[in-house]
SESE-212663 format. One record per residue (C-alpha): residue in one letter; x, y, z. Coordinates in pm, whole numbers, plus 50000, padded with zeros to 5 digits. Example, Ala and Ser with C-alpha at 12.3 -4.5 7.8 and 13.67 -1.06 7.14 Angstrom:
BEGIN
A512304955050780S513674989450714
***
This chain:
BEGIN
X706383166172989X703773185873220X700463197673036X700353234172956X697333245973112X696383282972985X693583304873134X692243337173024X691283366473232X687803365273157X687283327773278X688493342073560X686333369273614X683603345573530X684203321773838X684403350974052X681593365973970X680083330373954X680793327574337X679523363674403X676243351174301X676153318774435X677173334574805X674363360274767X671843334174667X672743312474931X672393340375249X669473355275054X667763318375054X668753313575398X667813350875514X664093348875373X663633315275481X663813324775819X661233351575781X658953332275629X658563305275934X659073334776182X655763353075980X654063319875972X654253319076345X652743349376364X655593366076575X655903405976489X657453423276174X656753451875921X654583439975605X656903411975441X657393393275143X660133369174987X661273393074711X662083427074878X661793415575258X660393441475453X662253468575262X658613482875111X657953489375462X661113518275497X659733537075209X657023553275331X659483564575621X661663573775421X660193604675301X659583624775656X663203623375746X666553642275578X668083620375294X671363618275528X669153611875873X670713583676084X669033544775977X668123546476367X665443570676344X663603546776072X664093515776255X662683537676578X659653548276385X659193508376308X659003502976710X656423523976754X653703496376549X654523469576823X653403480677140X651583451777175X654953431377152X656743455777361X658883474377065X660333441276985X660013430876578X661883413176336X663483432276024X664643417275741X666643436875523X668543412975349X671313420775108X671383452875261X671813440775649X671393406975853X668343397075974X667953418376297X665493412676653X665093444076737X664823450677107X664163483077267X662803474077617X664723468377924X663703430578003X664353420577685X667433437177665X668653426477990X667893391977899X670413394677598X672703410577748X672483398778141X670793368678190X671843350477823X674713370577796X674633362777444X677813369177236X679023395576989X678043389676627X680763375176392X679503405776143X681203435976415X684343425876187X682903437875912X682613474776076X686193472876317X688263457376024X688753491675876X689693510076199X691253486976382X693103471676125X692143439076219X689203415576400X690793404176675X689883433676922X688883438877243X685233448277109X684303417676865X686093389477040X683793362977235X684583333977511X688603328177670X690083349277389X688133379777482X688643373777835X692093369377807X692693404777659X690043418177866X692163405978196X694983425678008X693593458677975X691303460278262X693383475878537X693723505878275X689873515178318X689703510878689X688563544178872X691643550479072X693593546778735X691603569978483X691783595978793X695413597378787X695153603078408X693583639278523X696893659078403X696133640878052X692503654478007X693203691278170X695903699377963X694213689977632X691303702677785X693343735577820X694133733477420X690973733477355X690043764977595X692833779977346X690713776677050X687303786077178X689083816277285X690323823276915X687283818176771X685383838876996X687563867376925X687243862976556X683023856376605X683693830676297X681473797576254X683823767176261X682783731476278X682723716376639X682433685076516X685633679976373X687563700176651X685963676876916X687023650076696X690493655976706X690363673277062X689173636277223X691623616776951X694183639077175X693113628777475X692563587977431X695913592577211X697423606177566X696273579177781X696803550877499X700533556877354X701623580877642X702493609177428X700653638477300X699473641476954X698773679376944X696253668676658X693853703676769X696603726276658X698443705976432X698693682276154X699693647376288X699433612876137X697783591576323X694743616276428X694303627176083X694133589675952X691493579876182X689423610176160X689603601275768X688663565175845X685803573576017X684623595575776X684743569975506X682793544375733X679773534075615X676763520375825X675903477475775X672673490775639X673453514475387X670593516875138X672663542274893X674203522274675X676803550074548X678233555474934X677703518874947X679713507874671X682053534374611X684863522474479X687263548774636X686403540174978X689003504574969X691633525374818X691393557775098X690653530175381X693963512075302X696083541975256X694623552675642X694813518175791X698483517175636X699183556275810X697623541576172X699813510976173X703353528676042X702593554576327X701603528476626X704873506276482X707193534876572X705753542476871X705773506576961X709473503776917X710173530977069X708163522377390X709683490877352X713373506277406X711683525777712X710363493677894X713533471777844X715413493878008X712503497878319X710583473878324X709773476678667X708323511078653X704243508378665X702563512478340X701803549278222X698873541177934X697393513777703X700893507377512X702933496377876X700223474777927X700573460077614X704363455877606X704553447377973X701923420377892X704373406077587X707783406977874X705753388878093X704833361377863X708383362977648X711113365877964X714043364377635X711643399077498X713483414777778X716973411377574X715333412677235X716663438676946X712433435576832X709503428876914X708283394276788X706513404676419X702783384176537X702423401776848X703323434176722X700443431276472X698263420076743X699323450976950X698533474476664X694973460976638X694453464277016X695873503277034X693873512476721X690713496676872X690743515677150X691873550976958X688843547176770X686173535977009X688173560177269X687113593077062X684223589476826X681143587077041X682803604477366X683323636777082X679443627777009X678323631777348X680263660677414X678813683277156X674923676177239X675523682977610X676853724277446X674083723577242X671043707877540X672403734977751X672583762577503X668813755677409X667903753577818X669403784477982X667693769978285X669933739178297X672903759778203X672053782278488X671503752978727X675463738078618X676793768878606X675883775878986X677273740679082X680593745578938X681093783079122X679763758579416X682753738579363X685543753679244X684463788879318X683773819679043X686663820878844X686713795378553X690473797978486X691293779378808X689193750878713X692133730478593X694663740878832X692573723379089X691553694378930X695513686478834X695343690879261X692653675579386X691513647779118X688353639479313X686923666779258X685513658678929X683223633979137X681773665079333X679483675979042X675713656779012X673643679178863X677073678078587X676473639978572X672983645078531X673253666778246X675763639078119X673043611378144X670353626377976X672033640577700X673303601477667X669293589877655X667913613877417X670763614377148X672683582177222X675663575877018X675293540776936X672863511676962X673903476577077X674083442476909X674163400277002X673823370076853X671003347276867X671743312476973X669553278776909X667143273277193X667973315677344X664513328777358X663593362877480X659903367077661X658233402477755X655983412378042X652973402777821X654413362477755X655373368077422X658583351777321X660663358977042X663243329776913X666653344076825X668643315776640X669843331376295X668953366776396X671413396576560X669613410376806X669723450376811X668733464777098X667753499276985X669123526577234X667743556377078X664403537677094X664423524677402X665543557477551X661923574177489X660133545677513X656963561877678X656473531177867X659593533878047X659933567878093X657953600678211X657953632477957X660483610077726X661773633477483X661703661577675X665423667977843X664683669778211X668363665378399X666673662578743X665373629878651X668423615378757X668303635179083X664803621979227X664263592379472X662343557679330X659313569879457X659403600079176X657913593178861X660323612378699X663193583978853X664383559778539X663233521978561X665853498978577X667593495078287X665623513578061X669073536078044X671813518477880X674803538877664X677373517977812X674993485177782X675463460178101X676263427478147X679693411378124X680513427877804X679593464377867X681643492577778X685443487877960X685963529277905X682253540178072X684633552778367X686953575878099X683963591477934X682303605278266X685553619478351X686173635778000X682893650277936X682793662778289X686153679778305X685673692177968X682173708078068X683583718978424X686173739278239X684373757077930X680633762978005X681003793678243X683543804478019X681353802477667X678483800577537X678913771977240X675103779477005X674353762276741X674653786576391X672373760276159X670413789076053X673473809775942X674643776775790X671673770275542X671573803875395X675873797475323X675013763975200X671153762375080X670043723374979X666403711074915X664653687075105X663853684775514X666183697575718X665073684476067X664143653776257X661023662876494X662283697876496X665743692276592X668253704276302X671273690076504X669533653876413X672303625876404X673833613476094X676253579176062X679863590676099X681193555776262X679083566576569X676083590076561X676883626176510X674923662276462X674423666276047X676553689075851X679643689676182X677503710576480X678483748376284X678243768076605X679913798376765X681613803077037X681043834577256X682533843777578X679813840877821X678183875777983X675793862578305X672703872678169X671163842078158X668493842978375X667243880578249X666473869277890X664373842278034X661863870178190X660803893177908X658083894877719X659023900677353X656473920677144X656163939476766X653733948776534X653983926276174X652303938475828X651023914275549X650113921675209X647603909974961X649353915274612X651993939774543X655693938274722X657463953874955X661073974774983X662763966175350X665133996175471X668263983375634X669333986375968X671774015076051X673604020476370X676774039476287X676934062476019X680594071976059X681044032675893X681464018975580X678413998975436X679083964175534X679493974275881X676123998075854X674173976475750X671643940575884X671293926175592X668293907775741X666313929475943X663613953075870X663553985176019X660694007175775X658563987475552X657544002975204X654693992374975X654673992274606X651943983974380X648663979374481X648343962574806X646023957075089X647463956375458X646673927775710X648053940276060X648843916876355X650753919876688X651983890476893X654613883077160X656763855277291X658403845377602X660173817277732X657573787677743X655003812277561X653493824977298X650123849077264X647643850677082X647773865176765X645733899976747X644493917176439X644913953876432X643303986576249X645024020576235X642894046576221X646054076776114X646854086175748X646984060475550X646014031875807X649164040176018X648704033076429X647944061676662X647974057977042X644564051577095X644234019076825X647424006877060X645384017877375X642273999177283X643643971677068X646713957577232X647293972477589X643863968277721X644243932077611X647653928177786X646973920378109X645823884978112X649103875977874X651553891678106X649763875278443X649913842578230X653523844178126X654753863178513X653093825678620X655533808578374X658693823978531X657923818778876X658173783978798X661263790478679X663133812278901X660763834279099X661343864678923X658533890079117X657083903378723X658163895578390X659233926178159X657203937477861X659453946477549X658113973377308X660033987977039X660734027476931X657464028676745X655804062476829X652664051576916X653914030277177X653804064677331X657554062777469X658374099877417X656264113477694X654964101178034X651864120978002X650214100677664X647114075777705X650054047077663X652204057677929X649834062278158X648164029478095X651424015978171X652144031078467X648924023378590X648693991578552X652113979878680X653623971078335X657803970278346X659253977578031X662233968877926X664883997477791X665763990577526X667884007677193X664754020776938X666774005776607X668063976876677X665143950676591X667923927976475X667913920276856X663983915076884X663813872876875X660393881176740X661253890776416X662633860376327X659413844576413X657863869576167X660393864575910X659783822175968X655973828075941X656343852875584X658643825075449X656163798075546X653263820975391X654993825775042X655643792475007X651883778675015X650293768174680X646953788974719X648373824774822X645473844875040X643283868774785X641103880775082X641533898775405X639633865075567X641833842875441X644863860975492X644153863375875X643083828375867X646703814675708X648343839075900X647003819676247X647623785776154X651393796076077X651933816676384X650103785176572X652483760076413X655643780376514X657013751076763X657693760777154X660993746277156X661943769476840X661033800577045X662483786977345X666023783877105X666043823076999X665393834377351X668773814477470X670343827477234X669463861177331X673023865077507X675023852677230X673563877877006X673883906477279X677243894077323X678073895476962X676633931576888X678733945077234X681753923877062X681273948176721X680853980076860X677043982376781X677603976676471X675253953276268X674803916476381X674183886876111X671033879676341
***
């Protein structure tokens, strides 16, 4: 008689979590080992020890970047201490991440990736698994196996073959055209993030199955799952342990993967039906690859009632590979080119002129001819250089290999760096802005990739790497240009797409820092790196303005008070409408005091590229109020030298003769008469003013400047008691308001214009 053996739950448990533990210990051993002989060799890292790794190091980093802020902009920050090394540094992380090299300079980098050609770590499973439903893809395989599928696939990414999948990409292209023109009309904020999202899941779902998904406009299956997976994702180094353990994420991640492969199944059999009965017909997308791939290696497939069960699998994994990898970072890329351009009218001036260049003045016709004549898509540089540096400065992913025994990377300087029992990440979004490798690095300068080698603008080789290089770089590099370009070619003379962050934060306030260097559009982990909180934006048709805006001189008095509070008088422009429609609820038009208070007066302007100096005013009429002469003596007879130095700002760039000087209604601006010490300073002098509607300082960029600089004010510890230090606080905020900031209101000068001519005059929520 067999023993009866009987075993409880809890021994169960206790051998489970038993191996847990002993599996932890074991790579934790093995982890800090290696960092201890890699310190003792004195080779680079952040301060170490064997308890916490270099972990202590992130903390202090932590704190000057947004709670959700992408892990790359901490491990960029690390790169900076290593100069000396070139950027390269070990990081040990351990049991958040592996034990990483990271690389961000372009020897080293084209030694791993070139010369070495070192493989793909075993640990990309980890991240596919849940979007491709499996680890045998395209993008983690090394050695024959990858070749073999690469051999497969590879005639699908070959120029001549993405160009003849034009009609695919116009006529999504035109979807999307669709619903920038509905949300235009409705002026509404909407996410661009997810639209893009399922606008380029459209597109790669196109070329991949052959069929549309119609995902923008409607629910369907597959687009929906993946956009769902990818928001689950998590990044290999997540330090918060609730996204990083949540036990929900297994449970929606399964449900998805199971909606993906039910979806690709059918289509699969379908397609399969299709290419038994023509299987001499050339392959129309990813899946007639696939299947034609499976006749050719299974002649009896051709008589078959199914597909064999193995390969089927094996298909799925391949198709939802490329889905994913197909959309995610191409959506990415697409939304930081609208939002570059919206913050450089200059640049968006510059494309703008080389697509009327190419396919003449009317936008509409844009896709007509490209359905015609393909190649044209290859007539636009200055497009593909507005491509490539949006690419370098907010890359959507970084790149990663395996150390090997006896692989050793060396930099310029003869340092070498041993890589067995390390991934090596070679840090794109720090080796993009590496100021060793690159003139004005952060700055976005599209004609870089315009200039000869002899300019020191022109990018050293290899220092520029999205698609990475080497045998292994990205197979779809070819798609992406053509996407981004045709999508670009047919919407940005149409729209303006503006970022609406600011409109954003006051519908959904949260403490903490908002920004990355400035930049409020900073990237967050969403599978690949996207803009925080979606992109919200608008979309307005476009009004050719552009250039205008970038010539005037925007000016205004400000008041500050010591003690006491003030009333603020909204803005009216129709009185025949109701309130809401009357009514800015953020702009000031009169100003009254209550309680006692004592007035600090200043007057400033900005420009494109410029901002004044701050001057302190007196008014000498009842009750300290202006009169002509205190603006005579006090502004306009200081007003020459800041006009002649902004008129030299926008010769440079577009060689407007003068710039325009923008006053508001305020009667001692002297605007009533020609005939008043003002006006004939004016007219005197040479100064152009700009005409402009008395009431309407919701369209003045300057007062948000003045509404930033009275936020910034009430919110320091020690408020100013004294006139002194009043003026004094007042300069160092109006000195700390950033260029680029400025630079951002004045582009989106025309979207605002846009929007009050779109409401009748009514009020704008500027």
């Amino acid at each position: 008689m067999a023993p009866n053996f009987t075993v409880a739950y809890w021994q169960v448990a206790l051998a489970l979590l038993f191996a847990c533990l002993t599996y932890v210990i074991t790579k934790g051993w093995h982890s800090r080992r290696l960092f201890y002989k890699l310190q003792r060799q004195g080779l680079p890292m952040p301060s170490w020890n064997i308890i916490t790794g270099n972990m202590l190091a992130l903390l202090p980093l932590l704190r000057r970047f947004p709670s959700n802020a992408h892990q790359n902009y901490l491990i960029t920050e690390l790169s900076k201490s290593f100069k000396k090394w070139d950027s390269a540094f070990y990081l040990d992380l351990w049991p958040f991440s592996i034990p990483f090299l990271v690389i961000s300079s372009p020897s080293l980098a084209i030694q791993a990736t070139q010369e070495l050609d070192l493989p793909l770590p075993f640990d990309l499973n980890r991240f596919f698994r849940p979007l491709a439903g499996g680890s045998c893809t395209l993008f983690t395989l090394n050695g024959a196996e990858w070749k073999r599928i690469h051999d497969i696939f590879k005639p699908g990414f070959s120029a001549s073959y993405i160009l003849s999948q034009t009609d695919h990409i116009v006529r999504e292209t035109a979807d999307l055209v669709e619903i920038f023109r509905d949300h235009a009309a409705k002026g509404d904020i909407f996410l661009l993030d997810d639209l893009l999202g399922f606008f380029m899941m459209d597109i790669i779902g196109a070329i991949t199955l052959g069929s549309r998904l119609h995902s923008q406009k409607q629910f369907n299956q597959l687009a929906y799952a993946m956009r769902s997976q990818v928001q689950w994702q998590i990044a290999d180094g997540e330090l918060n342990i609730f996204k990083r353990w949540n036990p929900a994420r297994p449970v929606v991640q399964w449900y998805n993967s199971r909606q993906m492969d039910n979806y690709v199944s059918k289509e699969l059999d379908k397609r399969f039906a299709e290419r038994q009965k023509s299987s001499d017909s050339p392959p129309h997308s990813i899946m007639d690859m696939v299947l034609d791939n499976y006749m050719s290696e299974n002649p009896e497939a051709k008589t078959a009632s199914r597909m064999d069960a193995a390969y089927k699998k094996w298909a799925t994994i391949q198709i939802r590979g490329f889905l994913f990898v197909g959309h995610d970072s191409t959506a990415s890329t697409i939304e930081y080119c609208y939002h570059l351009l919206s913050k450089h009218p200059e640049a968006m001036a510059t494309i703008r002129a080389e697509h009327d260049e190419v396919f003449g003045t009317d936008p509409s016709t844009v896709g007509a001819q490209l359905l015609d004549q393909p190649q044209k898509i290859n007539m636009l540089p200055y497009t593909t250089a507005v491509l490539k540096e949006t690419m370098r400065l907010f890359p959507a992913a970084a790149a990663v290999r395996t150390g090997l025994p006896g692989a050793v990377l060396k930099d310029p300087n003869g340092n070498r760096f041993p890589t067995e029992g390390t991934t090596i990440l070679i840090m794109h979004s720090a080796l993009h802005i590496n100021p060793n490798y690159w003139t004005e690095p952060e700055s976005f300068i599209p004609e870089r990739w315009l200039v000869g080698p002899e300019h020191p603008l022109y990018p050293v080789k290899g220092a520029w790497r999205p698609f990475e290089f080497g045998p292994r770089n990205c197979i779809g590099q070819t798609l992406v240009m053509q996407d981004v370009k045709t999508v670009l070619a047919m919407t940005v003379r149409e729209f303006d797409v503006c970022a609406a962050y600011d409109e954003w934060d006051e519908l959904h306030p949260r403490k903490g820092l908002k920004t990355v260097k400035g930049e409020r559009a900073y990237h967050v982990f969403r599978a690949a790196a996207h803009p925080a909180n979606g992109f919200p934006c608008r979309a307005v048709v476009h009004i050719f303005w552009t250039w205008q805006w970038l010539t005037i001189l925007w000016s205004d008095e400000v008041t500050f008070l010591i003690g006491g509070h003030s009333a603020k008088a909204k803005v009216t422009r129709n009185t025949n409408k109701g309130y809401s429609e009357r009514y800015c609820n953020t702009c000031i038009q009169h100003q009254f005091y209550r309680g006692h208070t004592i007035p600090v007066n200043a007057w400033g302007a900005i420009g494109y590229n410029y901002k004044s100096p701050l001057l302190f005013l007196d008014g000498h009429g009842k009750s300290g109020t202006f009169l002509q002469t205190d603006y005579l003596s006090q502004i306009l007879e200081y007003l020459q030298p800041i006009i002649a130095t902004f008129a030299l700002i926008t010769r440079t760039l577009n060689g407007s003769p003068e710039p325009l000087f923008m006053e508001d209604g305020n009667s001692a601006h002297g605007h009533k008469s020609a005939h008043n010490c003002c006006a004939k300073y004016r007219a005197k002098h040479g100064i152009s003013l700009l005409p402009h509607p008395s009431t309407s300082p919701d369209m003045n960029p300057i007062e948000k400047c003045w509404r930033r600089l009275k936020q910034k004010l009430h919110r320091r510890l020690h408020q100013p008691l004294t006139v002194e230090e009043m003026k004094q606080a007042v300069l160092e905020e109006w000195e700390a308001i950033p260029q680029e900031w400025i630079n951002n209101l004045i582009a989106q000068q025309e979207h605002w214009v846009t929007v009050l001519i779109q409401r009748h005059g009514w009020s704008t929520p500027n």
